[in-house]
C-alpha positions in Angstrom: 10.0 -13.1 13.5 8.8 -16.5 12.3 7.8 -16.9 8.7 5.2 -19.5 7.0 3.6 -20.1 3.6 0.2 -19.6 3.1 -2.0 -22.6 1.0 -4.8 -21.7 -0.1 -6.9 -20.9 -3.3 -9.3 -18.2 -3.4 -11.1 -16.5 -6.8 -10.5 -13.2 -6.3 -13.0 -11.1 -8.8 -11.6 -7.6 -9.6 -14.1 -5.3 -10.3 -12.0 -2.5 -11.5 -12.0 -0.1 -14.5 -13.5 -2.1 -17.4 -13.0 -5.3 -15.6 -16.8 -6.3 -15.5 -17.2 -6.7 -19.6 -14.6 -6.6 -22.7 -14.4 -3.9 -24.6 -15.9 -6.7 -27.4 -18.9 -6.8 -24.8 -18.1 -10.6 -23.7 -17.7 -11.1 -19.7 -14.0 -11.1 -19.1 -13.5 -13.9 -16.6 -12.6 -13.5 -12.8 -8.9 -12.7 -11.5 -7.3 -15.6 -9.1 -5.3 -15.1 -6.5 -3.7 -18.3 -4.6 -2.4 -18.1 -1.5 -0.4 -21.5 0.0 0.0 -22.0 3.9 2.3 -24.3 5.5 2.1 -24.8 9.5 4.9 -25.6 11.1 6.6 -28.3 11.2 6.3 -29.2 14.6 2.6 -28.6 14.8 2.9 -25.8 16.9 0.1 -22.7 16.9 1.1 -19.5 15.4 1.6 -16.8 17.8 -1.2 -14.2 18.4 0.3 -10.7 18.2 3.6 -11.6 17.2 5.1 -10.4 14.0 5.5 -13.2 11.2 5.8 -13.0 7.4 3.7 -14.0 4.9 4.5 -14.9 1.4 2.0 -14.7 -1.0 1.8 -15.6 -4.8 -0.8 -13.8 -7.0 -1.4 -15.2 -10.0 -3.6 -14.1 -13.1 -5.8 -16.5 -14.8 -7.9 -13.9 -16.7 -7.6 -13.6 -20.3 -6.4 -9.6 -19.8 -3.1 -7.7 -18.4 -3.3 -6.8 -14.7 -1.6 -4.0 -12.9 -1.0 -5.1 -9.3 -1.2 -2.2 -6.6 -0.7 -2.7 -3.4 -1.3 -5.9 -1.0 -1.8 -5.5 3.1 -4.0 -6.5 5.7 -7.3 -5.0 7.5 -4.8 -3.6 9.9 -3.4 0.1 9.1 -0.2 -1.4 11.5 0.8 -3.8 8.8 3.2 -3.3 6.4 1.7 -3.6 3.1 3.8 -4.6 -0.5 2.9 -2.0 -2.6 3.5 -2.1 -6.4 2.5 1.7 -7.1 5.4 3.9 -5.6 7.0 6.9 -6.1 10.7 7.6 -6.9 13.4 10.2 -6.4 13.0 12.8 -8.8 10.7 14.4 -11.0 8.3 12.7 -14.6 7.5 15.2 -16.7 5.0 14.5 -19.8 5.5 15.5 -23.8 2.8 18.4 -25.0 1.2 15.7 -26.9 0.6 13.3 -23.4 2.8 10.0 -25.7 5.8 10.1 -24.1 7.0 10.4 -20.2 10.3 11.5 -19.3 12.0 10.9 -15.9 14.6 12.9 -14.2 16.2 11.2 -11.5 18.3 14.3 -10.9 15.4 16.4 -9.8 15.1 16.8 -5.6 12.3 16.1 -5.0 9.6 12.9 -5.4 7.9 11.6 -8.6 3.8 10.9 -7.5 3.2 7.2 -7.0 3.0 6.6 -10.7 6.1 3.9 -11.2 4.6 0.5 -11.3 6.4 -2.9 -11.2 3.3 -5.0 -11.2 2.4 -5.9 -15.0 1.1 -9.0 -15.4 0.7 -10.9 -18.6 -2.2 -13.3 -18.7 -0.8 -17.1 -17.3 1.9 -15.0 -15.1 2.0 -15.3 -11.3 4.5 -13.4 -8.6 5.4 -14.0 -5.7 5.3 -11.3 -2.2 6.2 -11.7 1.1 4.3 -9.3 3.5 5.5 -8.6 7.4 1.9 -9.2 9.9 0.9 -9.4 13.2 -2.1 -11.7 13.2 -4.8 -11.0 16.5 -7.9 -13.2 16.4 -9.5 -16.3 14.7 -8.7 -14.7 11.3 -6.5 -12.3 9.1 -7.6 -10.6 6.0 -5.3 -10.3 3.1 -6.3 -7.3 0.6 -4.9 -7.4 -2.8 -5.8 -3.8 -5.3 -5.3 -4.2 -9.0 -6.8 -3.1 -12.1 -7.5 -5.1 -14.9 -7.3 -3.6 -18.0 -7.4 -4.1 -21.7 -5.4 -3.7 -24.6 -7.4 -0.2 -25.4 -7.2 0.7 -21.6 -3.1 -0.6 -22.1 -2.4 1.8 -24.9 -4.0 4.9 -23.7 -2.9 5.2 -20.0 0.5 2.9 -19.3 4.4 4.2 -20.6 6.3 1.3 -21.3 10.1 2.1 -21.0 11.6 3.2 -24.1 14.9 1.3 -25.7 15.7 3.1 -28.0 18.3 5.2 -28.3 16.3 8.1 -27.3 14.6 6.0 -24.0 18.7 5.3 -22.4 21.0 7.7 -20.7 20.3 10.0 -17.6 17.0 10.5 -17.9 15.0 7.3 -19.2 11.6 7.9 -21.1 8.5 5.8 -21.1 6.0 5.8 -24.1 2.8 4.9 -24.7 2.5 1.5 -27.0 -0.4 0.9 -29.8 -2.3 -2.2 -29.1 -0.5 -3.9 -32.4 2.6 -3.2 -30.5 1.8 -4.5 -27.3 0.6 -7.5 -28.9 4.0 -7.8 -30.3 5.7 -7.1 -26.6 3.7 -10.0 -25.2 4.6 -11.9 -28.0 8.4 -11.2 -27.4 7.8 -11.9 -24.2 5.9 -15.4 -24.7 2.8 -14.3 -23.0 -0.4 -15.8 -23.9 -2.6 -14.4 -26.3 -5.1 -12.1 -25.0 -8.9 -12.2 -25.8 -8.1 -8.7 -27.2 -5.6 -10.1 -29.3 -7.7 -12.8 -31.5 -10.5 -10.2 -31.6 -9.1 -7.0 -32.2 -8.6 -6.1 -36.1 -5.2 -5.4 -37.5 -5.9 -1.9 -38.4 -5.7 -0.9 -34.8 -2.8 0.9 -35.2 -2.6 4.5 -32.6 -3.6 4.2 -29.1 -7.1 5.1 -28.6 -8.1 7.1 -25.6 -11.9 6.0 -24.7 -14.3 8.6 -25.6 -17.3 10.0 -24.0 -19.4 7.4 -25.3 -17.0 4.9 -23.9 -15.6 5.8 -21.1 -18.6 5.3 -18.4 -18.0 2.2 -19.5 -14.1 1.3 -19.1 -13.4 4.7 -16.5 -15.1 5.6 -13.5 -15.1 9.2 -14.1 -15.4 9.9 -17.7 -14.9 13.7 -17.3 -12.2 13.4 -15.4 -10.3 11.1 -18.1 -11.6 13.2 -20.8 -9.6 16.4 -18.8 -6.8 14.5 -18.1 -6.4 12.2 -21.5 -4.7 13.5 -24.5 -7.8 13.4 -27.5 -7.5 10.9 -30.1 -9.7 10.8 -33.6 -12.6 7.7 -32.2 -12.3 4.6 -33.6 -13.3 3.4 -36.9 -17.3 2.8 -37.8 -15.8 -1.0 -38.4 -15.0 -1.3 -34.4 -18.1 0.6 -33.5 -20.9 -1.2 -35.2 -19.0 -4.9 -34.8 -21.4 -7.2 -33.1 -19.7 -8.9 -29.5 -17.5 -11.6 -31.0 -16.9 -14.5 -28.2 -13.7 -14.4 -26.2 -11.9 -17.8 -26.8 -11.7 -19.8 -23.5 -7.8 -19.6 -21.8 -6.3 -23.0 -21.8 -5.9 -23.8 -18.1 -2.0 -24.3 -17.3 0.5 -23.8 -14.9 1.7 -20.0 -14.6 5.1 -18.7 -15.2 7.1 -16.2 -13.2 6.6 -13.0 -14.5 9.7 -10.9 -14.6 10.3 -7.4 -13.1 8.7 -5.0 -15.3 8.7 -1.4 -14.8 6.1 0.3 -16.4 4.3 4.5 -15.6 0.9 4.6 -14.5 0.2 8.4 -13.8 -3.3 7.9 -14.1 -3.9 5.5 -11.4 -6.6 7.7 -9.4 -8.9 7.7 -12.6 -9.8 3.8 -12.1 -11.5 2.4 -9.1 -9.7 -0.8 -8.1 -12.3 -2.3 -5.5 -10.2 -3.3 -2.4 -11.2 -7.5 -2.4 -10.9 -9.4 0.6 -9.5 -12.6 1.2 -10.2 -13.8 4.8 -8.1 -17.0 5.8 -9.2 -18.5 9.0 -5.6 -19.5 11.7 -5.4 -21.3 14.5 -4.1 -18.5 16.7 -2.0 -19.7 19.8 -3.9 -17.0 22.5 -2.0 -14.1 24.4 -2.2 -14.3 28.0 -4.0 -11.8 29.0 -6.3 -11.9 26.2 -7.3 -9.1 24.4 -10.8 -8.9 25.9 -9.6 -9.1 29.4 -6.5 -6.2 28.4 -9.1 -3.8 27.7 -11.4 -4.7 30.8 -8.4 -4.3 33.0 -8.2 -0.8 30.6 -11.4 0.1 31.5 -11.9 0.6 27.5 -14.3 -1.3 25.0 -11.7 -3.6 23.0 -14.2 -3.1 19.8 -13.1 0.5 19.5 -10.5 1.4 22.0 -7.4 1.2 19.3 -4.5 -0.9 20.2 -1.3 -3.5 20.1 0.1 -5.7 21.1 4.2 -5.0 22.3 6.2 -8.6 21.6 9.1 -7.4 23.2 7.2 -6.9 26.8 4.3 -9.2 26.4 1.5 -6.4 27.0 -1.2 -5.3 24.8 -1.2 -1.5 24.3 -4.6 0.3 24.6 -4.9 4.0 24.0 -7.5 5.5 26.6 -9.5 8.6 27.2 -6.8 9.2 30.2 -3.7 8.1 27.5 -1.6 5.1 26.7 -1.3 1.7 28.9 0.3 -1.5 29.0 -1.3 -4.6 30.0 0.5 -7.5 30.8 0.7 -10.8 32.6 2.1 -8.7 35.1 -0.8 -6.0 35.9 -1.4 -2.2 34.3 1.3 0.4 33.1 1.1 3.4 32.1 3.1 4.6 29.3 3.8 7.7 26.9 1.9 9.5 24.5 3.0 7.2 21.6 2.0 6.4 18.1 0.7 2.8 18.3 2.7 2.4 14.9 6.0 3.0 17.5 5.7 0.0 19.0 5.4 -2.1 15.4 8.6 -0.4 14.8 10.3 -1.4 17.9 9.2 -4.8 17.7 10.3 -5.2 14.2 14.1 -4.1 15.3 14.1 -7.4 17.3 15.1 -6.0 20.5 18.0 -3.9 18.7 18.8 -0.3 19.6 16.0 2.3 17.8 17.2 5.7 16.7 15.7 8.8 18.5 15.2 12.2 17.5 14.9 13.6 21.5 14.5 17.5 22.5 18.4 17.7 24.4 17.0 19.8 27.8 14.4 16.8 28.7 17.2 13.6 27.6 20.9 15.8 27.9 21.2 14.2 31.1 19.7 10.6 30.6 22.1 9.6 27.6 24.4 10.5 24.9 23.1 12.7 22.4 24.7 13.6 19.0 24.2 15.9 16.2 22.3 14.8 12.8 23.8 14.4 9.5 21.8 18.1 8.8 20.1 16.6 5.9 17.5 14.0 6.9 18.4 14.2 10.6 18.3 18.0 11.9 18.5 18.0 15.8 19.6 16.2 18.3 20.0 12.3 18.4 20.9 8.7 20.5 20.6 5.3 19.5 18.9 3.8 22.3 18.1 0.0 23.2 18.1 -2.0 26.6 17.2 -0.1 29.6 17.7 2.6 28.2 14.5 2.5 25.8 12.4 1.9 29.4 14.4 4.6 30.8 13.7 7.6 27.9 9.8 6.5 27.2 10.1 6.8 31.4 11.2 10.0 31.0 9.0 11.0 28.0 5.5 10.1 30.3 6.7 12.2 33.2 7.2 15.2 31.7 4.2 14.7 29.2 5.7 14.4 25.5 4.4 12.2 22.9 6.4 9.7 20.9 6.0 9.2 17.5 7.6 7.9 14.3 9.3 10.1 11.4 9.5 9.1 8.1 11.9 10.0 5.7 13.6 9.0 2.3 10.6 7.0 1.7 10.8 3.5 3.8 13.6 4.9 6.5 12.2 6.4 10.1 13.4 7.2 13.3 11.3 7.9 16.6 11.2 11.2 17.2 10.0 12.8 21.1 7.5 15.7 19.9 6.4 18.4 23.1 3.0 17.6 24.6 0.5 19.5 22.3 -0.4 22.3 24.2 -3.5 22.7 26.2 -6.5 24.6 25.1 -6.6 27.9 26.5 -10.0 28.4 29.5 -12.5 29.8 28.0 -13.0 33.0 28.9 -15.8 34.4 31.6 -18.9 35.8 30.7 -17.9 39.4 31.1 -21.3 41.3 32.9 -23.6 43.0 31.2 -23.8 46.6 31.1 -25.4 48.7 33.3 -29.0 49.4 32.6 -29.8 52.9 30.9 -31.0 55.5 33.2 -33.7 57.1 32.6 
């Protein structure tokens, strides 16, 4: 897997919940994103197809917080950095909504509402992202939401610590915009626009109400159902005329730190997807994409495919099933999940676990039992010939290959049975005889 640096700067404008005006009415400015590219050293092309990683450092320039939530590519294959994940366990909210508590104890999974992505105004960060580039360009994707102190206060736990926020299970509570100010201050953030505008008296976290929140939330009814009430804000805050946002001093961002922060209400903002294309100088596959899928017999536009690194062939899926096309001529190959052959590839020719059913593979190599928690069946860690041998095996007596998740990031490939064909439909019975009469 080779790996380069990106160099490049794009404005990236987030048009997320309240991201297109202040809640003082004054434009908020656009969100950055810089990416920086090296080439290689020796000049040489980047390989088309093959798996390289890409590090990429976000940095906000805006004069508001942003919550980063995932980064990937226009390709599902890719394995995208997200910042908006789920944990072992269970959250559980207080009856008045202020206060989150987590049990890591719990069996089970928390929703995706742990975030590690805060950043201050004048913070950057810094990702690296696995892709397989195909073409004359690649698309990077970056979600966030961009959100105010009032937006801050009413829908993101901050991790208690206090006594009552340390022990076995941690608790995360929601912060009043004076006290964020003072946790960016702490923290030697810059000041906000909210913080020079925003009067001093602010001092519970307001919720935005129905007159407000077409404004700052997508779906107002849906934040009014899901929001704790609060009393509205003061007829000071209301009637102010839009005071001007002072202008943030250009200078050079700092490292932001790992912050952990709760975000249950992520699915009541609209983060627009943005997309960053960066054109690269692709060193071609031989055959060519275009020529894999005429040798196919599929249109390469919509047939869906990959391309295997570990035997040089682009993989097609066609009406008749799954081929490889190589240097070498056509293959045919299993039923298999394209995302299978990402998963070998990224195991750099090492041996892949597989979950195989024992009377197709007892005789074709070793199989052992699972742990009987997250592996329940029978199992073989196979690599050399022997992965040619079992996906061999797997196409001649029609079973399908896929990958199985589990414990979040882990997987295994698992042999499934064919799914069973549909059933002939049944013959017109005849009709019945005519009456006599």
């Amino acid at each position: 897997m080779r790996r380069l640096l990106w160099m490049l700067v794009v404005p990236l404008v987030a048009v997320a919940a309240g991201c297109d005006s202040t809640d003082e009415g004054t434009k908020a400015p656009p969100v950055a994103v810089t990416a920086d590219l090296h080439l290689p050293a020796d000049g040489s092309k980047l390989a088309e197809g093959e798996l390289h990683t890409v590090t990429v450092t976000i940095e906000n320039k805006s004069n508001r917080a942003v919550l980063l939530l995932d980064l990937s590519t226009d390709r599902d294959l890719d394995h995208p950095v997200s910042w908006q994940r789920p944990r072992y366990g269970a959250i559980s909210a207080s009856p008045d909504g202020m206060v989150y508590t987590y049990n890591p104890g719990a069996q089970q999974a928390t929703s995706a509402a742990f975030n590690t992505g805060l950043l201050w105004p004048g913070e950057k960060t810094t990702q690296d992202l696995v892709i397989r580039p195909f073409g004359a360009a690649a698309k990077l994707r970056v979600n966030l939401v961009s959100m105010s102190d009032k937006l801050l206060a009413a829908h993101v736990y901050f991790p208690e610590t206090t006594a009552a926020g340390v022990g076995d299970k941690p608790t995360y509570r929601r912060l009043t915009e004076v006290q964020l100010r003072d946790l960016r201050a702490a923290e030697g953030a810059p000041k906000t626009e909210e913080t020079a505008a925003a009067p001093a008296s602010t001092q519970a976290p307001e919720t935005p109400t129905a007159a407000s929140a077409s404004a700052e939330v997508p779906d107002a009814s849906a934040a009014a159902a899901t929001t704790p009430e609060a009393p509205p804000p003061p007829p000071s805050e209301v009637a102010a005329a839009p005071v001007p946002a002072p202008a943030v001093t250009e200078a050079a961002s700092v490292p932001a730190p790992v912050r952990e922060v709760l975000f249950p209400g992520r699915d009541q903002f609209e983060a627009e997807t943005t997309a960053i294309t960066v054109p690269l100088d692709l060193q071609p596959i031989t055959p060519t994409l275009e020529e894999a899928a005429k040798t196919a017999g599929v249109d390469p536009l919509t047939a869906d495919h990959t391309y295997w690194v570990q035997r040089r062939a682009w993989v097609l899926s066609t009406p008749e099933g799954t081929v490889g096309v190589s240097a070498a001529g056509k293959a045919e190959l299993p039923a298999m999940d394209l995302a299978a052959f990402d998963r070998l590839d990224a195991t750099g020719g090492n041996a892949v676990e597989f979950k195989l059913p024992e009377a197709d593979f007892a005789d074709l190599v070793a199989l052992k039992d699972g742990d009987g928690m997250y592996h329940i069946g029978k199992f073989a860690s196979v690599g050399g010939d022997d992965l040619m041998k079992v996906l061999d095996r797997a196409r001649e007596r029609g079973l399908r290959v896929g990958v199985t998740y589990y414990f979040f990031d882990d997987w295994y490939l698992e042999v499934f049975p064919a799914a069973p064909a549909a059933a002939p439909a049944a013959a017109p019975s005849a009709p019945p005889p005519a009456a006599q009469t």
